[in-house]
C-alpha positions in Angstrom: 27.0 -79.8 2.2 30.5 -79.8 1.2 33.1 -76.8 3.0 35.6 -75.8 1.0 39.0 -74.8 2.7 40.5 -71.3 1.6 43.1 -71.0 -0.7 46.6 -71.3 1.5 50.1 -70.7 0.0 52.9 -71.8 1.5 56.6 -70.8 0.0 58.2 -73.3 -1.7 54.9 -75.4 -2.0 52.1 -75.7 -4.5 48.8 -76.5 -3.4 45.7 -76.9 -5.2 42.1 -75.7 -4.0 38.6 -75.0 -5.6 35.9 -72.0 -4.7 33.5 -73.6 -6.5 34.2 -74.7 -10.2 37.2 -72.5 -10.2 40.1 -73.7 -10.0 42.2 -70.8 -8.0 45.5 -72.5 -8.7 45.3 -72.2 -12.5 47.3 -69.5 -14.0 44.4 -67.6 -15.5 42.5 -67.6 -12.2 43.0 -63.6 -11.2 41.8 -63.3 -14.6 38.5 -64.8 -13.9 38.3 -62.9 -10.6 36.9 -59.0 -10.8 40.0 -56.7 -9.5 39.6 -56.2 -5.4 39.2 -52.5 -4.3 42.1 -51.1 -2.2 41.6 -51.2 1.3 43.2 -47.5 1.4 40.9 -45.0 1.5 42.4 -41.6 0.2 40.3 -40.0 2.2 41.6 -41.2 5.6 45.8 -42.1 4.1 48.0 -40.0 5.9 49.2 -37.1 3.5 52.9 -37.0 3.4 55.4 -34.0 3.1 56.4 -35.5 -0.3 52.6 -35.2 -1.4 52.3 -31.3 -0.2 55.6 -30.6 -2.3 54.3 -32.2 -5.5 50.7 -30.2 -5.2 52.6 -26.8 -4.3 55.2 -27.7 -6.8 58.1 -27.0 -4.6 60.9 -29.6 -3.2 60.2 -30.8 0.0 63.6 -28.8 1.6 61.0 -25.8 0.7 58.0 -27.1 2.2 60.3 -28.3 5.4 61.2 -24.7 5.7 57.9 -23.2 5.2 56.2 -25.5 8.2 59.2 -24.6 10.3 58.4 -20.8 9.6 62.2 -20.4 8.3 62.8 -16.8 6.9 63.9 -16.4 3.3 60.9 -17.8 1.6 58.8 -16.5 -0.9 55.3 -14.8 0.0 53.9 -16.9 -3.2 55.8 -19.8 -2.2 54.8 -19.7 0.8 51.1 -19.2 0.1 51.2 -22.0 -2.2 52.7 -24.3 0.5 50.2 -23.7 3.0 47.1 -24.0 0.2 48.6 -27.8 -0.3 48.7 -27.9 3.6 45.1 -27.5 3.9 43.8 -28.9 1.0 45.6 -31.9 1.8 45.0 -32.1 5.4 48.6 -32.7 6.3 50.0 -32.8 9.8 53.5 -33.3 10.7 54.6 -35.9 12.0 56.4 -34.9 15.0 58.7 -38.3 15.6 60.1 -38.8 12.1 61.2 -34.7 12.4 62.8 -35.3 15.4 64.9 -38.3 14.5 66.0 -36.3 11.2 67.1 -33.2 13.1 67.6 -34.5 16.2 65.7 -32.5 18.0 62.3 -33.2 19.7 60.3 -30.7 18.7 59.1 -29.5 22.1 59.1 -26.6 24.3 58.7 -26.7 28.4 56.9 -24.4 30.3 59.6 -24.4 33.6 57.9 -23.2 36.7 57.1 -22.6 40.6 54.5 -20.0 40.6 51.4 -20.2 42.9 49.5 -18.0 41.3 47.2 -20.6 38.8 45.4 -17.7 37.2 48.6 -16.3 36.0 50.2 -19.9 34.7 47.0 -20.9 33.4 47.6 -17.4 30.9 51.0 -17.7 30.1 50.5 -21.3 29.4 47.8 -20.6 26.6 49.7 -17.8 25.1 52.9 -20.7 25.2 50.2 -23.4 23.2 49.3 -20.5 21.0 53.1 -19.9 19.7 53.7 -23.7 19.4 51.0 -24.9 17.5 51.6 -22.5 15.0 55.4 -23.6 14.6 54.4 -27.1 15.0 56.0 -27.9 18.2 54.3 -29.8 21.9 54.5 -27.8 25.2 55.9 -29.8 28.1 54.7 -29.0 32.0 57.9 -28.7 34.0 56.6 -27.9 37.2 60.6 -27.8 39.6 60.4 -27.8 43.4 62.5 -25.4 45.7 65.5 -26.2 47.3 66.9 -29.7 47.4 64.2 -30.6 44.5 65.2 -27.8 42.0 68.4 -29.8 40.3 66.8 -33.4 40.7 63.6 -32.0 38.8 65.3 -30.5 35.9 67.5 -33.1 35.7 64.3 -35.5 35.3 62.3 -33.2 33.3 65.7 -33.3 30.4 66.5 -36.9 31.1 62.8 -38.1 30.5 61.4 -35.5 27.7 64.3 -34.1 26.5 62.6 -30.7 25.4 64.5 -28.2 22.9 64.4 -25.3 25.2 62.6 -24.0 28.0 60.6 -20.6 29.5 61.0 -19.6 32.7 58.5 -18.1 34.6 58.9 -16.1 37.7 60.5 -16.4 40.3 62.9 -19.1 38.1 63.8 -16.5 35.6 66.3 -15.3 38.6 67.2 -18.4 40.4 70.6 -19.1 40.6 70.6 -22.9 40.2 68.3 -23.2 37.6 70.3 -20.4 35.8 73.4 -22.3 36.2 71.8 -25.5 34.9 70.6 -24.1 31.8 74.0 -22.9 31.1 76.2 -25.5 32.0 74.2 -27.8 30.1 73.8 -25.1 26.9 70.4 -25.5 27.0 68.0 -22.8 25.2 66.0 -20.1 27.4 63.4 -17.4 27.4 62.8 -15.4 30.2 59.7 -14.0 31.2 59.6 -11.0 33.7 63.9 -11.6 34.6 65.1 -9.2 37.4 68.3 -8.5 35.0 67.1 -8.6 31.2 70.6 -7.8 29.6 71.5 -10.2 27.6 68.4 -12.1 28.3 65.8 -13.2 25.3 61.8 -13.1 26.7 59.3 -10.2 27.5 59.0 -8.1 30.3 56.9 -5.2 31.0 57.8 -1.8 32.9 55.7 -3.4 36.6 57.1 -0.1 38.5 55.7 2.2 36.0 52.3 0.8 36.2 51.8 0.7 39.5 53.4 4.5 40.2 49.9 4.9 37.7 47.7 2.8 40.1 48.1 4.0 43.0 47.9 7.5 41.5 44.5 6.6 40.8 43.7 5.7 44.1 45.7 9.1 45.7 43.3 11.2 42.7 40.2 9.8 44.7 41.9 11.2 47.7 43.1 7.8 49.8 46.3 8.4 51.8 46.2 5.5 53.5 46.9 2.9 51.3 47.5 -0.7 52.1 50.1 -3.5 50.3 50.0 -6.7 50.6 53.2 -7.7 48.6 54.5 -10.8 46.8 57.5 -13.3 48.2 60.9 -11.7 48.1 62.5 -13.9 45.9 60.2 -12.9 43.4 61.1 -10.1 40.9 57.6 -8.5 40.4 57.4 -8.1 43.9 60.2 -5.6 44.3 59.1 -3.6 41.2 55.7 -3.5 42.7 56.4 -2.5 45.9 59.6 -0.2 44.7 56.6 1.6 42.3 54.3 1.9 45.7 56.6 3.7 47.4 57.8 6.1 44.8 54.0 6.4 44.2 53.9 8.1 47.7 56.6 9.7 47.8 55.6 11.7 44.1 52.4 12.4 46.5 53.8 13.7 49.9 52.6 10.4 51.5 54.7 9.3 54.3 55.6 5.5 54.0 54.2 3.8 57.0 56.2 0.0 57.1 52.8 -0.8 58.9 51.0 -1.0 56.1 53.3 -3.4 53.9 52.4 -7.0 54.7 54.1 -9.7 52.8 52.0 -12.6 50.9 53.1 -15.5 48.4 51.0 -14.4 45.5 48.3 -16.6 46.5 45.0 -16.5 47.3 45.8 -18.2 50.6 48.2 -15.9 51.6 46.3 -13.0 50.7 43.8 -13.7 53.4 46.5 -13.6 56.0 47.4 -10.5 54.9 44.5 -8.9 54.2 43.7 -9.6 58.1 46.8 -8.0 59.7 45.8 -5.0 57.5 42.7 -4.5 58.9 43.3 -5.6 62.2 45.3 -2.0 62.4 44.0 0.7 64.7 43.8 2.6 62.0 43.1 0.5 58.5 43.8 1.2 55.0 41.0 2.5 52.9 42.1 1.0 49.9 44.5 -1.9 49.3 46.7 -2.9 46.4 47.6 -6.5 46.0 50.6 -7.1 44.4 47.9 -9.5 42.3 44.7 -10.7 41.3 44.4 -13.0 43.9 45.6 -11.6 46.6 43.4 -8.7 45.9 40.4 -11.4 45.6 41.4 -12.8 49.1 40.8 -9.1 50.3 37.3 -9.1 48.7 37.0 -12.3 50.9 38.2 -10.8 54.2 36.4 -7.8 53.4 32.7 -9.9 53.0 33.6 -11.4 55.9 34.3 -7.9 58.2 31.0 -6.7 57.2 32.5 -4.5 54.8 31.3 -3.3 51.5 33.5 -2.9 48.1 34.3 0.0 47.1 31.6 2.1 49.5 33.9 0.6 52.9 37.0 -0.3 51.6 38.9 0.4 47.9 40.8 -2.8 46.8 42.8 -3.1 43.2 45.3 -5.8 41.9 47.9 -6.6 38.9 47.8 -8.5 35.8 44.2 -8.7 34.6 44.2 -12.3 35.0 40.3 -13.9 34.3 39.5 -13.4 38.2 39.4 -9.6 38.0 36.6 -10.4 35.7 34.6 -12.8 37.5 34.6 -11.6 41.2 32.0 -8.7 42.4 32.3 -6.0 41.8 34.9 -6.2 39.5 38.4 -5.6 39.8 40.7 -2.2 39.2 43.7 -3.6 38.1 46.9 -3.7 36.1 46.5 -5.3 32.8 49.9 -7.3 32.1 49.3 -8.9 28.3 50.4 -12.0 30.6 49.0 -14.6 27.4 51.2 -12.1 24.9 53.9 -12.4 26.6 53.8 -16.1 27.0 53.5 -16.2 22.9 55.8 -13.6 22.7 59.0 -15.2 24.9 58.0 -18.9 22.9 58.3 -17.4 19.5 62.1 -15.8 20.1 62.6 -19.0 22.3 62.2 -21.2 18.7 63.8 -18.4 16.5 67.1 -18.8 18.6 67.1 -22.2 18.6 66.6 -22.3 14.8 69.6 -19.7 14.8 71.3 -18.9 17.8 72.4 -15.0 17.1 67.7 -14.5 17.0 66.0 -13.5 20.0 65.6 -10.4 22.2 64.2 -9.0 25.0 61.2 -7.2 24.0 59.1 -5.1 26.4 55.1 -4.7 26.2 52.8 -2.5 27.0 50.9 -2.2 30.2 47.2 -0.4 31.2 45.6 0.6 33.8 41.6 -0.7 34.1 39.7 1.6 36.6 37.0 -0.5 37.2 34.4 -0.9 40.1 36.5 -2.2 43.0 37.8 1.5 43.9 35.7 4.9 45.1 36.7 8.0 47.4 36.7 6.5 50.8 34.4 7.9 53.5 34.5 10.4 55.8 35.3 9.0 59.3 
């Protein structure tokens, strides 16, 4: 049986071929041929920014404005925009925006924090507040000392991010501060030492824990241990500065014995928790400067032979998940630590869309009494 070649064109050239008796050179040939179907599928084509404007009926500066959350928009307007946005399944594509503004359309989360529970939070409150303004999240985890400057200068060089939060203890570190500024790079601060003139969230830490360990004093502990976080670190000095006015609003006589340092770890925390109760006379309640510190007591304590809250009253700070999960569960400090990541992201983008937006805006915090505290026993 006879093979026939395929049809071949080459430019400049005319060639002749036959698919059976048709001759696919003649001119009425695509006549004689049934139309092919596209190979696009409208159901998987990309939509395009052009095709959301002409459904909303708006120009596209309007929809560019309404994906970028830009003020001065109609509610209708807007409302219409985002209908097209769903109906039409439209994404945006991140590379084309960044060559037109020249601007990359991502955040990073800058950080040296231990404390994986509390990252982990901030982190999804941070995803949170970008996807809704269409922007990635960057990890910019900088080392201490000699690595601080050749880690920031590798995290801008390599992703070149749009701005940055910083985390404790960065929000107050002299060299990353000086970095940012020098190279007039965009900043929210989360938890900063000295807020003025900052833009981020904070939260009143001394306040709360002048609250805590009220609670504890109200069950009628006087001997109350704290295993604090490193120095550097601003929420350790609120912490332990509302500890001791705690005691001193109660007649309590501060005793420098019971004031061990830790690193806001869970490691730490177990060093701690045993040169608390090695003392001649232990604590009978302990307040971690956080969550896991306070769960490294619950360890300690497990292993002593000693039973929470009956033997020993143990409470934390921030309400991350572990407060939660460990037994029984944890009295703590509830710092909206995922709110506050969303919160310092959102002004971080409204200043860098106009540089005179942002502020420094301060959250509530709550005390959980929970089952990790009780009126010690008589001894």
């Amino acid at each position: 049986m006879e093979k026939h070649e395929p049809a071949t064109h080459v430019a400049g050239m005319a060639t002749s071929a036959c698919i059976g008796n048709i001759d696919v050179t003649h001119p009425h040939y695509h006549r004689q041929l049934p139309a092919r179907p596209s190979k696009r599928n409208p159901r998987t084509m990309r939509s395009r920014i052009e095709d959301v404007a002409a459904v909303a009926g708006v120009s596209i500066k309007t929809v560019s404005r309404v994906l970028n959350n830009e003020p001065n928009v109609r509610v209708e307007t807007r409302d219409r925009v985002l209908a097209a946005v769903a109906r039409l399944g439209y994404k945006p594509n991140l590379s084309a925006r960044s060559l037109a503004g020249q601007r990359s359309y991502a955040l990073a989360l800058v950080y040296n924090n231990p404390s994986r529970n509390y990252l982990m939070e901030i982190q999804n409150g941070m995803l949170e507040a970008c996807h809704a303004n269409h922007y990635n999240l960057i990890l910019g985890p900088v080392g201490t000392a000699r690595r601080t400057l050749p880690d920031l200068a590798a995290l801008f060089e390599n992703s070149r991010p749009d701005g940055v939060v910083l985390i404790p203890p960065l929000t107050d570190d002299a060299v990353v501060l000086a970095y940012l500024e020098e190279h007039e790079i965009p900043y929210a601060s989360i938890a900063p030492r000295h807020p003025e003139g900052c833009i981020g969230v904070r939260m009143d830490e001394t306040t709360a824990v002048v609250e805590l360990i009220g609670h504890l004093v109200a069950q009628g502990h006087r001997r109350i241990g704290h295993i604090k976080g490193p120095r550097a670190h601003g929420a350790c000095q609120w912490r332990h500065a509302g500890y001791r006015q705690a005691l001193r609003q109660y007649g309590i006589e501060y005793d420098p014995a019971l004031v061990v340092n830790g690193q806001f770890s869970f490691e730490s925390g177990i060093d701690a928790a045993n040169a608390l109760l090695d003392l001649a006379a232990p604590p009978t309640a302990i307040f971690a400067a956080n969550d896991d510190m306070a769960a490294a007591v619950f360890r300690v304590a497990g292993q002593r032979g000693l039973r929470i809250p009956r033997d020993l009253s143990v409470c934390g700070f921030d309400d991350t998940p572990i407060a939660g999960h460990i037994y029984p569960a944890l009295t703590t400090v509830r710092q909206p630590t995922a709110a506050m990541g969303r919160l310092a992201t959102e002004q971080l983008i409204d200043h860098i869309r106009s540089p005179d937006a942002g502020t420094m805006i301060t959250v509530d915090h709550a005390v959980l009494v929970r089952e990790s505290t009780h009126p010690p026993r008589r001894r």
